[in-house]
C-alpha positions in Angstrom: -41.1 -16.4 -7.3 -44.6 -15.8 -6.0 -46.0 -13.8 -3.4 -44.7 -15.1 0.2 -42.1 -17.5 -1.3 -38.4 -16.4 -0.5 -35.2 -17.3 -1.8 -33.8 -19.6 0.2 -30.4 -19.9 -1.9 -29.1 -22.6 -3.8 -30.8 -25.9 -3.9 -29.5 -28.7 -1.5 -28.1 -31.8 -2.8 -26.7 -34.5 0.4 -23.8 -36.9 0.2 -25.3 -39.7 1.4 -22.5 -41.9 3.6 -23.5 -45.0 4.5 -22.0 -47.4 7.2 -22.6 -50.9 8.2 -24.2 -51.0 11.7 -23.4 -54.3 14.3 -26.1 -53.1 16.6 -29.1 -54.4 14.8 -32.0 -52.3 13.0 -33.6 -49.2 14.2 -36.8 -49.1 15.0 -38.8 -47.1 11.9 -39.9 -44.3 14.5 -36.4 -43.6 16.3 -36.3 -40.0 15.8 -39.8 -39.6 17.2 -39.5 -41.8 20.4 -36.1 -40.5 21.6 -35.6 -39.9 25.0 -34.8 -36.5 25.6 -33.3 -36.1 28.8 -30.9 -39.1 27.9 -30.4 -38.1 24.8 -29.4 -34.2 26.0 -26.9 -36.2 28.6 -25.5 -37.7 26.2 -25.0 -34.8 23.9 -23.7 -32.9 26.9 -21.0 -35.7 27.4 -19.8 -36.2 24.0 -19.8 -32.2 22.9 -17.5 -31.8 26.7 -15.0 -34.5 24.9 -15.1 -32.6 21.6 -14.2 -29.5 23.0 -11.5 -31.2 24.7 -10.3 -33.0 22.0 -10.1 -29.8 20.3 -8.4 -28.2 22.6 -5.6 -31.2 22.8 -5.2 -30.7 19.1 -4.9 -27.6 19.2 -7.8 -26.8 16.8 -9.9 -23.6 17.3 -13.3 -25.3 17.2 -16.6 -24.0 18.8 -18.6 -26.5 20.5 -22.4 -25.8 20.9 -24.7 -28.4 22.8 -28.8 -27.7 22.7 -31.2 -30.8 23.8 -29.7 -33.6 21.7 -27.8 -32.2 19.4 -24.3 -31.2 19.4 -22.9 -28.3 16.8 -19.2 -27.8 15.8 -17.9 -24.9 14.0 -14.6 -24.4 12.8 -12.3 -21.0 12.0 -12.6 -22.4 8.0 -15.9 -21.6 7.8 -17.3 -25.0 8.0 -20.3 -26.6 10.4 -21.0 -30.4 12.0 -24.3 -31.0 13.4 -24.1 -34.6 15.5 -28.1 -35.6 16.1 -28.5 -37.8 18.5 -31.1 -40.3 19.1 -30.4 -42.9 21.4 -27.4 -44.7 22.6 -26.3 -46.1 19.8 -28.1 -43.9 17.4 -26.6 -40.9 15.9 -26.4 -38.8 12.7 -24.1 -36.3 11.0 -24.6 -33.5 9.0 -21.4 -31.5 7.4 -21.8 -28.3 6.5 -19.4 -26.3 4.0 -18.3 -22.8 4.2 -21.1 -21.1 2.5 -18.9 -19.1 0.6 -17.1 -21.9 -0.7 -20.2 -24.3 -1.0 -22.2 -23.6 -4.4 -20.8 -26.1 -7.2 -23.0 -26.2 -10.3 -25.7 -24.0 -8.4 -26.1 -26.1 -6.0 -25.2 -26.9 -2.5 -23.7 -30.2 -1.8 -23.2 -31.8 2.5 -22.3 -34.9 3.5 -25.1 -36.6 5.4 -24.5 -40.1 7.5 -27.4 -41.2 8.9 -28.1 -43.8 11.7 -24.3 -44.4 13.0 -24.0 -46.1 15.5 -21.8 -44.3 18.5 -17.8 -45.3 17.8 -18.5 -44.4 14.4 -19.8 -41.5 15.1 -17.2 -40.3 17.4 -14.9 -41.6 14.9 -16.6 -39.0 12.2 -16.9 -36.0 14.4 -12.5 -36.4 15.8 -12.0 -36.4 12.0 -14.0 -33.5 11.2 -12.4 -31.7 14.3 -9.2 -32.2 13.1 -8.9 -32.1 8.9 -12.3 -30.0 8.3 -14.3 -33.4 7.0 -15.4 -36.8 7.4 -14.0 -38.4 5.0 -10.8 -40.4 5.7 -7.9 -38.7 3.4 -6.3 -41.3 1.0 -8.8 -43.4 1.3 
């Protein structure tokens, strides 16, 4: 390490998820033409239904809205950032535990990017629920 550089902790490596989108391509500069008043309504909207969802299911989950993105935190340690970017443009970043997170030295997220918004409410009721955004026994 050199003079000013800090350890920042293990190196990242993202789980890339990909899903098909109906809605057409994005536009190459989405995330810097977003609207952000819509964008933060949106965000608003979807973390009220989270926290609801939560509460139906009786999961402990801590909802956090600021401009357009939506945070999730769970009593297990673990962390989903929803980004969103237009109506039907979102994208999902799952955090581990950090406790639980280094595997070889590193530590590994899942990432799906550019989801479009069933999807991504699909992803984010999963992750409320079982911890992640995969779909068990799949």
């Amino acid at each position: 390490m050199t003079d000013g550089e800090e350890d920042d902790g293990p190196p990242l490596v993202a789980r890339v998820l990909q899903f098909d989108r109906n809605s057409g391509e994005l536009p190459d500069d989405y995330r810097d033409s977003l609207d952000q008043g819509a964008c933060g309504e949106l965000a608003k909207s979807l973390g009220s239904y989270l926290q609801s969802f939560a509460s139906e299911s009786k999961v402990l989950a801590d909802v956090e809205v600021e401009g357009n993105r939506i945070s999730v935190g769970r009593d297990d340690g673990t962390e989903l950032v929803i980004a969103i970017y237009g109506p039907e443009i979102f994208e999902i970043t799952r955090w581990p535990n950090p406790a639980d997170a280094v595997e070889d030295g590193s530590m590994r997220f899942d990432f799906a990017p550019e989801l479009e918004s069933e999807v991504a409410v699909t992803l984010a009721r999963r992750y409320v629920v079982n911890g992640t955004i995969e779909q068990e026994n799949a």
